[in-house]
GUKOL-616503 format. One record per residue (C-alpha): residue number from 1; z, y, x. Coordinates in steps of 0.2 Angstrom, whole numbers, plus 5000, padded with zeros to 4 digits. Layout:
N
> NUM | Z | Y | X;
...
This chain:
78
> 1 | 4824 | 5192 | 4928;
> 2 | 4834 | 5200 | 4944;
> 3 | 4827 | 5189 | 4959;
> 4 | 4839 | 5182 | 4971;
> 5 | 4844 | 5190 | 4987;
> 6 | 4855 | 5186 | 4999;
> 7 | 4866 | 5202 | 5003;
> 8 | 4871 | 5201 | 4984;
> 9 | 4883 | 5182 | 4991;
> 10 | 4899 | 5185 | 4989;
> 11 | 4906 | 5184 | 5005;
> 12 | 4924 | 5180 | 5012;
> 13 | 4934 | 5196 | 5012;
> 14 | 4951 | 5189 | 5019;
> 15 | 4954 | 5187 | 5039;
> 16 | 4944 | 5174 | 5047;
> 17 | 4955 | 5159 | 5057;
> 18 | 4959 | 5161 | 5074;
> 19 | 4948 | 5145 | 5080;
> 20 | 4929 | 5154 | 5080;
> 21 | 4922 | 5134 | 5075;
> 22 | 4933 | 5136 | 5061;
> 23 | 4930 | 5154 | 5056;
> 24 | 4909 | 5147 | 5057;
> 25 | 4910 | 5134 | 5044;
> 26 | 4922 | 5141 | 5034;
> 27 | 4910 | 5157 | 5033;
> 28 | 4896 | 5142 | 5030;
> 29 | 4905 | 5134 | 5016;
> 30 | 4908 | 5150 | 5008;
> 31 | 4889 | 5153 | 5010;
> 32 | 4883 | 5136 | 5001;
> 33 | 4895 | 5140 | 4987;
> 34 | 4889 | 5156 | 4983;
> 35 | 4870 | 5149 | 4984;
> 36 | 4875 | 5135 | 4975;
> 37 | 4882 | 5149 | 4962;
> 38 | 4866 | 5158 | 4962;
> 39 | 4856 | 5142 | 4957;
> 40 | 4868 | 5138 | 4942;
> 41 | 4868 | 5156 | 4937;
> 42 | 4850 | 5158 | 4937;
> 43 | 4845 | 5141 | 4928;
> 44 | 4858 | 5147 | 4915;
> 45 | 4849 | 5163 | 4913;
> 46 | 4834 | 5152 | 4910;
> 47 | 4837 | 5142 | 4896;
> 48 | 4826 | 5128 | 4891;
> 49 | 4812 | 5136 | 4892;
> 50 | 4797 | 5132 | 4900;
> 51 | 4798 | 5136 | 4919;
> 52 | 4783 | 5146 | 4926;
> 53 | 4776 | 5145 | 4941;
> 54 | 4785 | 5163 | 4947;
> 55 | 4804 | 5156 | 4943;
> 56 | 4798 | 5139 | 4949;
> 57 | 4794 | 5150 | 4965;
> 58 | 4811 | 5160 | 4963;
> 59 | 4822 | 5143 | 4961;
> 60 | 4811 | 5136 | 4977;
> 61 | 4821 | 5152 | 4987;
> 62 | 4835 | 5149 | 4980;
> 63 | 4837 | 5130 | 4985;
> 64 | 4831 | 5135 | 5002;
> 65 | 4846 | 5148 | 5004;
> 66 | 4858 | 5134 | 4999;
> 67 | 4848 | 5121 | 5009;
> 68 | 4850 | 5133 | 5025;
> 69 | 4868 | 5137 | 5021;
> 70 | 4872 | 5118 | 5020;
> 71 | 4864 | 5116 | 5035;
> 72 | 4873 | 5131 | 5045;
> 73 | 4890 | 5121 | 5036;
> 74 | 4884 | 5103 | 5047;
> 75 | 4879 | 5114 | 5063;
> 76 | 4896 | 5122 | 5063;
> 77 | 4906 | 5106 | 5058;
> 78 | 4897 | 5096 | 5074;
């Protein structure tokens, strides 16, 4: 299995807002979708097999990117 990597996100190809608070969480929301995207898509490609402990590790980055780009999403929106 391909391991996940943050440049392969899709990212947000139309013109940003005017208002840079804006343009920051709509850039962040975009970023937790795709990550939540990745997770789904990965788990998929599992199956139901048994996880070892090298995709338990890969699904542990995975979370982490969506954890921090949930977290970019509540800094940008405060």
């Amino acid at each position: 299995m391909r391991g996940f990597n943050l440049e392969d996100m899709p990212t947000q190809s139309a013109s940003l807002p005017d208002s840079p608070t804006r343009a920051r969480t709509t850039a962040a929301t975009t970023d937790a979708a795709a990550a939540n995207e990745a997770i789904r898509a990965y788990v998929r490609r599992h199956g139901a097999r048994s996880w070892g402990a090298a995709e338990r590790a890969e699904l542990g980055k995975l979370y982490a990117a969506w954890r921090a780009a949930v977290q970019r999403n509540l800094d940008a929106a405060a």
